[in-house]
N, C-alpha and C positions, 0 to 999 in steps of 0.2 A: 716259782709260779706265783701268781698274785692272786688275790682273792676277789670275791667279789658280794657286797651284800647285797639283799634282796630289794632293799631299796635302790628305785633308780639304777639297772644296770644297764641302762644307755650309754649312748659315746661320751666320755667324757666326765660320768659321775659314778660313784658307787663305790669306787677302790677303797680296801681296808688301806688307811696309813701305814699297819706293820710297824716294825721297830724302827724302819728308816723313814722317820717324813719327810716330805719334801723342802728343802729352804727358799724360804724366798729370797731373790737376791737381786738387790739392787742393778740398775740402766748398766752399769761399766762392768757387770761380770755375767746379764743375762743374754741367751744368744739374740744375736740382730746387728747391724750394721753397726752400732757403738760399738758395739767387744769389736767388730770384724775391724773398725780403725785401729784401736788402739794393740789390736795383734796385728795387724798386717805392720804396724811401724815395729813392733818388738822384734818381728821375725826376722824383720829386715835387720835392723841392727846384730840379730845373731850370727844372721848371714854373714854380712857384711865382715863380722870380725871372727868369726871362722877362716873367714880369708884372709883378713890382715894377720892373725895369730900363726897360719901356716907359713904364708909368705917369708912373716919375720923369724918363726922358727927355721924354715927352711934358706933364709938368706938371698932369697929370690928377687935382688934387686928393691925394689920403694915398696915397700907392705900395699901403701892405698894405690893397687891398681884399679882405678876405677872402671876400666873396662871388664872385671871379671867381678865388679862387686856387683856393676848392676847386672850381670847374666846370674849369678849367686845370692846375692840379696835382694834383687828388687822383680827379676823374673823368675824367682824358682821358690826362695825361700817366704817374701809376701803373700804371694797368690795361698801358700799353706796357712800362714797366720788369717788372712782373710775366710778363708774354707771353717777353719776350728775355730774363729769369733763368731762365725753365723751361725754353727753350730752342727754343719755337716759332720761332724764324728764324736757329737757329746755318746751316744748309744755307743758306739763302739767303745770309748775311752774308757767309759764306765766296766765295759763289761771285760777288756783285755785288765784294766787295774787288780780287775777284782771286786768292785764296789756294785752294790746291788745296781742292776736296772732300771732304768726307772719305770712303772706301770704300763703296760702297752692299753691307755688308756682311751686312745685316737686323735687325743688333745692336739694333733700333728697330722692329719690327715683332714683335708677337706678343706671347704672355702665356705665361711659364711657372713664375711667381709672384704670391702677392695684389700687392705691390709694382708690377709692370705695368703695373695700372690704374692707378696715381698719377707719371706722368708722359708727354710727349708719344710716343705711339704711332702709328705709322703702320698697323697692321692693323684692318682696318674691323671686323673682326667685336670685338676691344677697345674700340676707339672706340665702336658699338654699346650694348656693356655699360655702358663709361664715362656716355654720353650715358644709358641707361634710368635705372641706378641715379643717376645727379644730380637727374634729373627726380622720381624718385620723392622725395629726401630734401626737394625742396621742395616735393613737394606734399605733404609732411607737416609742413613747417612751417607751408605756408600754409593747411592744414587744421587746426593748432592754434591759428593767428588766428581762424579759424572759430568755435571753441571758446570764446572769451575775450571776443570780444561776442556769441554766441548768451548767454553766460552776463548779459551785461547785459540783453539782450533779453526774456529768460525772463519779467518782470513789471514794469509802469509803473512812469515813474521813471528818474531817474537812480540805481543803485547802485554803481557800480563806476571807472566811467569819465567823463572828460570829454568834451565834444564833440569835441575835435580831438583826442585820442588814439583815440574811438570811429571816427572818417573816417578816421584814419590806419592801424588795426585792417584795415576793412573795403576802404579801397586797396588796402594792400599784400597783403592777401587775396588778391583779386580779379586783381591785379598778375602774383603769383609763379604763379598758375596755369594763368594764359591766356599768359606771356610764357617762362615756366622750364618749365611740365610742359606742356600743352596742346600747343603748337606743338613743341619738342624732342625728348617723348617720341615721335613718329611718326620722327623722325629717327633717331633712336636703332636702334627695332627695324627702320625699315628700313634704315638701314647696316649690321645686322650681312645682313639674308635677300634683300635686293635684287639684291649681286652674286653670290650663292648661285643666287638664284631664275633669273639671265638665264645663269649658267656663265660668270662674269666671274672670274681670280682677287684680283681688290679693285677698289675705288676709281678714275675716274681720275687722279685726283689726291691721295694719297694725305699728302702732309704739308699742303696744302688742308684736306685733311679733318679730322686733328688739330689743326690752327688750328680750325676753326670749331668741334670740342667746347670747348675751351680759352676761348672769349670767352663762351660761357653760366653759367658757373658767377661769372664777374667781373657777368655782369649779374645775377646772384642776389643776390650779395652786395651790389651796392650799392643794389638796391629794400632789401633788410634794413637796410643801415649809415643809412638814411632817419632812424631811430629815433634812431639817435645824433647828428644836427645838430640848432644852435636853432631852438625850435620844434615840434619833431617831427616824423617822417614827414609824405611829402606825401598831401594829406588832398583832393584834390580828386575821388577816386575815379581805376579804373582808365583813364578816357575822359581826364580830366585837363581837362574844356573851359575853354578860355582863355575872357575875359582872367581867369576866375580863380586859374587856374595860373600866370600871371606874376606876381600882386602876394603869391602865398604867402610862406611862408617859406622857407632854402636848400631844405628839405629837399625839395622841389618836383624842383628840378635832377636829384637822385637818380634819379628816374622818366626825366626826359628823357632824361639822359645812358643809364640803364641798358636804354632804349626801343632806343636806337642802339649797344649792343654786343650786346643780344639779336637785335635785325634783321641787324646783317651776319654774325650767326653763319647766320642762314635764309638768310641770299643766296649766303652760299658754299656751305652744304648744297646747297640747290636746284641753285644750277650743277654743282656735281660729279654727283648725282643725273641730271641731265639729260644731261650728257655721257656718264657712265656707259651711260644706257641708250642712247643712240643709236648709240653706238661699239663696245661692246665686250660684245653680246651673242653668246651662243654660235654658232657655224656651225646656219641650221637654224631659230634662234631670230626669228622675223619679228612684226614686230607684232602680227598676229593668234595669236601661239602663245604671247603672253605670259601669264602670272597676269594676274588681276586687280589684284591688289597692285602689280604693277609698273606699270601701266597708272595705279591711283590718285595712287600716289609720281609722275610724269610727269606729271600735270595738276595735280597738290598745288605741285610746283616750278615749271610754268609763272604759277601763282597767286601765289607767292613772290615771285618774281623780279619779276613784273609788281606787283605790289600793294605790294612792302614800302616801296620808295623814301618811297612817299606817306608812309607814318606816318614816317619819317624825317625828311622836309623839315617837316611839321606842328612837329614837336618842334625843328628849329634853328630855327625863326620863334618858337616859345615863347622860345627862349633869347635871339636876340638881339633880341626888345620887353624882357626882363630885363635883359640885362647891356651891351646895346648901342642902348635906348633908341627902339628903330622901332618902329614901329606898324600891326604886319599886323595884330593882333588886338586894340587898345587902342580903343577908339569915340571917345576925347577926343583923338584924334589922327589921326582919318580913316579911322581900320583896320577891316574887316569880320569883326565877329563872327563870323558863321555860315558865316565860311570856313573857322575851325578845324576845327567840324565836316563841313563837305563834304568836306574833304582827307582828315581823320581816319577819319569811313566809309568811306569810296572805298579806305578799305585794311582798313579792320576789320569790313566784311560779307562781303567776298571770304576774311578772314582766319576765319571764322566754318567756310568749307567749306575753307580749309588745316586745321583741326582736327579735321573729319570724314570726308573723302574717304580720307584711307587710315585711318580705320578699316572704310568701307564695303569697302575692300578687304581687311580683316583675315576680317570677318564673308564675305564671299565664299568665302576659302580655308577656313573651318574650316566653314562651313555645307555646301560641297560634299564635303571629306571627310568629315564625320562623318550625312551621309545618301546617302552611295557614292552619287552621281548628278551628271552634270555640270551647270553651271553653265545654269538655263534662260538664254536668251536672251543667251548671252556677248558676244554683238558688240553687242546692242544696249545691253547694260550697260557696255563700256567706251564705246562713244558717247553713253550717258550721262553721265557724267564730264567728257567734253568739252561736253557740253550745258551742265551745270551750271557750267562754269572760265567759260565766255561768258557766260552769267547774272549770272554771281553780280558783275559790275562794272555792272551794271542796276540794283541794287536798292537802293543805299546809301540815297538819300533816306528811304526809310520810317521809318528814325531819326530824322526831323527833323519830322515831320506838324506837331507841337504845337509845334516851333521856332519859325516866323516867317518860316520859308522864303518862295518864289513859292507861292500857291497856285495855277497852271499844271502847275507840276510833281508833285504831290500825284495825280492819277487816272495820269498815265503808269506812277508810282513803284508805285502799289497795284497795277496790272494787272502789271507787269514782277516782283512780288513774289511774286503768284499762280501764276507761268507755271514761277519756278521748281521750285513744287512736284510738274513735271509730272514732271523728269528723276525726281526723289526718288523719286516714288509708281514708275517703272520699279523702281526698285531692290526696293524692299521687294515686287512681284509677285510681282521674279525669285525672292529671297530664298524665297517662299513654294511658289511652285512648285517650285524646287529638292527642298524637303522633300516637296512630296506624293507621297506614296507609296512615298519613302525608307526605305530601312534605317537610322532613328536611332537615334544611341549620343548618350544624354544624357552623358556626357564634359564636365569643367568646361568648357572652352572654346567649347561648345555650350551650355551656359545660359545662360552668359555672353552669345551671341548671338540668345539667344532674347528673355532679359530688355532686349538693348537694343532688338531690334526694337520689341516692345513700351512700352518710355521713350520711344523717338525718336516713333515714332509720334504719342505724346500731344504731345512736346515740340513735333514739326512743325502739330499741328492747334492749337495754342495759337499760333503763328507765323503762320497763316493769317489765324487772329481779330485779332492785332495789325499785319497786311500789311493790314487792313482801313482806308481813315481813320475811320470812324464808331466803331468798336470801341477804335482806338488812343487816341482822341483822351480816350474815356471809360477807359480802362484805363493809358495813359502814367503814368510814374514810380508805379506800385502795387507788391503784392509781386504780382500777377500777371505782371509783368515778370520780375520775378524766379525764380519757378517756371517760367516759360518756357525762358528760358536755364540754369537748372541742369538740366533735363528733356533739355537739348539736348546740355549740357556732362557731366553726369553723368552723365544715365542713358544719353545716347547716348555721345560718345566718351569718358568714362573705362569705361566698361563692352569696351566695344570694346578699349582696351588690354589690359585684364585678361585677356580672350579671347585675345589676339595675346600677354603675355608665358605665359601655363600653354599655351597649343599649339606655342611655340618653344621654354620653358623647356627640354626635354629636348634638344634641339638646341644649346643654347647653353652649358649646362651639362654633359652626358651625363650628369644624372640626371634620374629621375624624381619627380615630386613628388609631393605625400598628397592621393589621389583623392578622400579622407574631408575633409579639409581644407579644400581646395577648394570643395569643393558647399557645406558649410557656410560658407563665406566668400562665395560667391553668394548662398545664400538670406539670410545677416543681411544682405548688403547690398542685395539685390533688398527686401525687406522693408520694410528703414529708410529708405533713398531715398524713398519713395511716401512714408511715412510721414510725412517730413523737408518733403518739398516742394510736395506735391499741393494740403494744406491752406491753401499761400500764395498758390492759384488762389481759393478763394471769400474771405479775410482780403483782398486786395485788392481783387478785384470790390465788397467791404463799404465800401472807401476807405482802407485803411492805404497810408498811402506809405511807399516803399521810400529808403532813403538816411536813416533819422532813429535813431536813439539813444533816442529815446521818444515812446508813442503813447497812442492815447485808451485808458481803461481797459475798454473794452469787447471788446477784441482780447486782453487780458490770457493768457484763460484756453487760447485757439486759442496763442499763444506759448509759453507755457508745454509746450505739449506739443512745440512743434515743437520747442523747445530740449530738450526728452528726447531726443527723436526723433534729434536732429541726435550727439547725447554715443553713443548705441548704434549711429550709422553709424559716426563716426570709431571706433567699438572694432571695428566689424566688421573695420576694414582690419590689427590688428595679428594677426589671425589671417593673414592675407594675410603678411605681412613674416616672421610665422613659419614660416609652410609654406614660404618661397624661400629663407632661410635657415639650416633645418635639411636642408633638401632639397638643395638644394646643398654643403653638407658632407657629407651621409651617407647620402641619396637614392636607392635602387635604382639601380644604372647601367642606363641606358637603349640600349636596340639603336639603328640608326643610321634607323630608319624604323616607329616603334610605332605611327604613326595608320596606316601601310600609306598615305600617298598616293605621288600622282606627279612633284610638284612637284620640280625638281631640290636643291634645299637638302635634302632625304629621303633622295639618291643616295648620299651621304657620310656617310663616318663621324660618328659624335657625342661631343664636338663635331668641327668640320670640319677637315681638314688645313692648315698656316696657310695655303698659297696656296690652300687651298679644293678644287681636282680635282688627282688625280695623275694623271687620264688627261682630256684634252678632251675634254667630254664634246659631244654632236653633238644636235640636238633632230631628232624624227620627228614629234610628234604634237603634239595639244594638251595642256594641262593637267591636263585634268577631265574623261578620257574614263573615268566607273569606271561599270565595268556592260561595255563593248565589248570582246566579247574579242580576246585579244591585242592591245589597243592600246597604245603606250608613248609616255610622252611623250618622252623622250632618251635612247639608249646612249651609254656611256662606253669612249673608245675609237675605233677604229676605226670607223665608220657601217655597217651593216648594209646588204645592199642593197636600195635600194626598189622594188617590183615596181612594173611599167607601168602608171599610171590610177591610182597610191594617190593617197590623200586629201592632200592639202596641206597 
C-alpha cells in the first residue's frame, strides 16, 4: 500500500517516496512512442532469429525464410515490442518481477492536454475519445480506397489499375471498415457513456481497457502496411475464402495476422463491458432501470466474446496450411473447403448485429429524448436484443446457398433467417411509436435517426429477399449484394454513429456544435447514400457482378453516375470533420444537460468529472419517464426517501 500525506492528496501529488523513488529516465527508456520504436525493432530482430536459430537447428532448408519471419518478427513479435515501449504492461511487469508498484497516483488517468490522448491512459472517458477519433481516421482512409476504384469503376475497361491492385483496393476497403471503424467505433462511444449511463466511476478494469485501445490501431496499420509486401495487398477480399488466401502472396498474412490483433482487442473490450455492467452499477440501478444503450452494449459483448474466437481459429488454420503445410483447407490434401467458410460465418453473421445492436441503442436514447416520450415497449425492446444475440448464431449458412453446402441445411437456414427479422421489426414499431404524437425536435441527432430508420429498413427488406434460397441463388455475388450490405452498413450503422457522436459531442467536449452544419452534413449524406447505392439494387438484378474491375458496357452509364454519386458522399463527410473540429476548439460551451434528458451521463458536468460523480449518485426511476410528472430517474447524493407502493 502506499501512503499518503496530508498535504495535497489530490490526483497526482502527496505520495510518500517510501524506499523506492521514483527514477527519472531519460526519452529512450521512458514510455511513448520513442521506447515503442526502438522495441518494436529489437523484438523484431528476436523474432526474426528465433526463426533463423530453429530453422538452422532444425535443418529446415535456408534459415532466412522470409515468409515466416515477417508472420513471426514483424506481425507477432513487433506489435509486442511496440505495446511494452508505450508502456501498456510497465504495471504489470513490475508487479509479476516482484518490484514494487509504482504509486496509483492517477498521474495516468485522465486528459488535461491534446498530448493525453497519445499515450496509455487509464480513464475510459479518454480511452472513449482515443478509440472514436482512431476509428474515424480509418474510416477515412478506407473511404479514400473507396474513391480510387470507384474511379476505375466509373467506365469499361481497365484504366487505372491492375487486377490485383484493384482486389487489393477493395480488401483493404472493405477490411479497415468492418474491422477498424465498424466494430471499434461502438467501443469507443460506449466506453466513454456506459459507465456514465450505469453511475460507475470507470472501467473495471481500467489498464485492461488501455490495452485493448492500444491493439486496434497495430491492427490498422498492418491491413495498410499490406500495400508494402511482394506482391501487394492481400486481394482476396475482406472474407479472405481459403484455400485461396493460402497460396496468395505475404501480403495475405497481413489480414490474418491483423484479424487476430483486431479480435482480442473486441474480447477484451467485451469482457470489461460486461463486468462493468454486472458489478458496478449504481445503488438502485437494476436491470430493468437501464438505458437501452447499456442493455445493447451487454448483448453486443455477449456476441463478442461468444463469436470472435471463431474468426480467430479460422485465420490460425489459414496460417498454418501456409507456413506449416496442413491442410484443413487445401482439397489436394484432404482438407474441407467449406469449412473455412462455416467457421468464418459462424462469427461474421453474429458479427453483422455486433455492428448494429448498439447503434439500435444509440437510435433509442436520442429518439426518446428528442420526441419527450418514453421508450414504447422498453422491456420488450431490450428482450429484443437478447432475441436477436440467440438468432443471430442460426443463421450463418444463408451465406453459403450457392456454396455447395448440404442442401438439408438450405430451408432450415432460410426459415432461421426470416425469423430474425422478427426481433428487428419490434424495434423499428417501437422506434415509431415512441415518435407518435411526440414533441419532435428535428436536432441533427434525430435525422440522423430518422434517415437510418428509413436505410435500415430498405437494407433489412433486401436481406429478406437474399435469406430467401430462390432469390439468393439468382441474385449471389451481384451488386445487389452489395447495396444490401452498404444499406445495412451505411445507411444503418454509420448513420447511427453519427447520431450517437453530435448527441454526445457536447458531453464529451463541453462544447456545442454548428446546428447549421450538422443538418447540412445529414441532408448531403442522406441524399448521396441513396444516390450511391440504391442504383446497385436494379445494375445487379440486370447481372453485374460484384468483385470485378470490369464489366459489360452496358452498365457503363448506371456506373458512371454511381461513381459521382459515390465522390459527393465522401465530400459530405468533410463537412462532418469540420463541424467537430472547429467546434471543439471554439464551440459554444455547452451546459451540463442541453437535450434536457434523464439519463445519468446528463447529471454531470460537461465534460464529466474525471472519476465521473462527486457525489454517488442512487437511481429511483426509469430512464425515459418524460412526460410523468415528477419522475426522476437518479438523485445524487444521499437517496430521497421512497414513499410506500412507489414504482420500482
Amino acid at each position: 500500500m502506499t501512503t499518503v500525506t496530508e498535504h495535497g492528496a489530490s490526483h497526482g501529488a502527496g505520495h510518500e517516496p517510501g524506499p523506492y523513488p521514483p527514477r527519472k529516465r531519460g526519452i529512450l527508456m521512458r514510455p511513448g512512442f520513442v521506447r515503442a520504436a526502438w522495441c518494436s525493432a529489437v523484438f523484431f530482430l528476436i523474432g526474426m532469429y528465433i526463426v533463423v536459430g530453429l530453422r538452422w537447428l532444425a535443418g529446415w532448408g535456408d534459415p532466412y525464410d522470409w515468409t515466416i519471419i515477417v508472420l513471426v518478427g514483424a506481425l507477432t513479435a513487433a506489435p509486442i515490442g511496440f505495446l511494452l515501449g508505450l508502456g501498456a504492461f510497465d504495471y504489470w511487469l513490475y508487479w509479476v518481477s516482484g518490484r514494487p508498484t509504482l504509486p496509483e497516483d492517477h498521474s495516468g488517468h485522465g486528459a488535461t492536454r491534446w498530448q493525453d490522448y497519445f499515450r496509455v491512459n487509464t480513464d475510459h472517458k479518454v480511452i472513449g475519445v482515443q478509440y472514436t477519433v482512431t476509428t474515424f481516421v480509418f474510416l477515412l482512409v478506407g473511404g479514400l480506397t473507396a474513391m480510387i476504384f470507384r474511379v476505375e469503376l466509373a467506365e469499361p475497361g481497365m484504366q487505372f489499375l491492375d487486377g490485383q491492385t484493384y482486389n487489393g483496393l477493395v480488401s483493404v476497403h472493405a477490411t479497415l471498415l468492418i474491422f477498424t471503424f465498424m466494430v471499434p467505433v461502438f467501443a469507443g462511444l460506449g466506453n466513454y457513456v456506459i459507465p456514465l449511463m450505469i453511475g460507475a466511476p470507470d472501467m473495471a478494469f481500467p489498464r485492461l481497457n488501455a490495452l485493448s485501445f492500444w491493439l486496434l490501431p497495430i491492427a490498422g496499420v498492418m491491413f495498410l502496411a499490406s500495400f508494402l509486401a511482394p506482391g501487394g495487398a492481400f486481394a482476396a477480399g475482406w472474407t479472405a475464402y481459403a484455400p485461396l488466401s493460402s497460396d496468395l502472396p505475404v501480403g495475405s498474412m497481413f489480414f490474418n495476422m491483423g484479424v487476430q490483433w483486431a479480435g482480442a482487442s473486441s474480447i477484451l473490450t467485451a469482457l470489461n463491458f460486461l463486468v462493468t455492467i454486472i458489478t458496478m452499477r449504481a445503488p438502485g440501478m437494476t436491470f430493468w432501470r437501464m438505458p437501452l444503450l447499456v442493455w445493447a452494449n451487454f448483448t453486443t459483448s455477449l456476441l463478442v466474446v461468444l463469436a470472435t474466437p471463431f474468426i480467430a481459429g479460422s485465420q490460425f488454420f489459414v496460417l498454418f496450411d501456409r507456413v506449416m503445410h496442413t491442410d484443413f483447407f487445401v482439397p489436394s490434401g484432404g482438407g474441407y473447403v467449406l469449412g473455412y467458410q462455416h467457421i468464418f460465418w459462424f462469427y461474421s453473421h453474429p458479427a453483422v448485429y455486433i455492428m448494429i445492436l448498439p447503434g439500435f441503442g444509440i437510435i433509442s436514447e436520442v429518439i426518446s429524448v428528442f420526441s419527450r416520450k418514453p421508450v414504447f415497449g422498453y422491456r420488450l425492446m431490450a428482450i429484443s436484443l437478447v432475441g436477436i444475440l440467440v438468432l443471430g448464431f442460426s443463421v450463418w449458412a444463408h451465406h453459403l446457398f450457392v456454396a455447395g453446402m448440404a442442401d438439408w441445411l438450405r430451408v432450415p437456414m432460410m426459415i432461421t433467417t426470416l425469423l430474425i427479422a422478427v426481433p428487428t421489426g419490434v424495434k423499428v414499431f417501437s422506434w415509431l411509436a415512441t415518435m407518435w404524437e411526440g414533441k419532435i425536435r428535428l436536432t441533427t441527432p434525430m435525422l440522423f435517426s430518422l434517415g437510418f430508420i428509413s436505410t435500415f429498413v430498405i437494407g433489412g427488406l433486401s436481406g429478406i429477399y437474399l435469406g430467401s434460397v430462390p432469390m439468393d441463388i439468382h441474385a449471389s455475388d451481384t451488386y445487389f449484394v452489395v447495396a444490401h450490405i452498404h444499406y445495412v452498413f451505411f445507411g444503418g450503422s454509420l448513420l447511427t454513429v453519427f447520431a450517437g457522436v453530435y448527441y454526445w459531442f457536447p458531453k464529451m467536449t463541453g462544447r456545442m456544435y454548428d446546428e447549421r452544419l450538422g443538418k447540412l452534413h445529414f441532408w448531403l449524406t442522406f441524399v448521396t447514400l441513396n444516390l450511391t447505392f440504391f442504383p446497385m439494387h436494379w445494375v445487379g438484378l440486370r447481372g453485374m457482378p460484384r468483385r470485378v474491375a470490369d464489366y459489360a458496357a452496358e452498365f457503363g452509364a448506371v456506373n458512371m453516375f454511381i461513381t459521382v454519386s459515390s465522390f459527393a458522399l465522401g465530400a459530405s463527410f468533410f463537412v462532418f470533420l469540420y463541424n467537430m473540429i472547429v467546434s471543439w476548439a471554439r464551440g459554444p460551451v455547452a451546459g451540463s444537460n442541453p437535450w434536457r434528458s434523464m439519463t445519468l451521463e446528463w447529471q454531470v458536468s460537461s465534460p464529466p468529472p474525471i472519476f465521473n460523480f462527486d457525489e454517488i449518485p442512487t437511481v429511483v426511476g426509469g430512464p425515459y419517464e418524460y412526460g410523468i410528472p415528477d419522475a426522476r430517474h437518479a438523485v445524487l447524493g444521499e437517496p430521497e426517501p421512497v414513499p410506500e407502493g412507489a414504482r420500482a
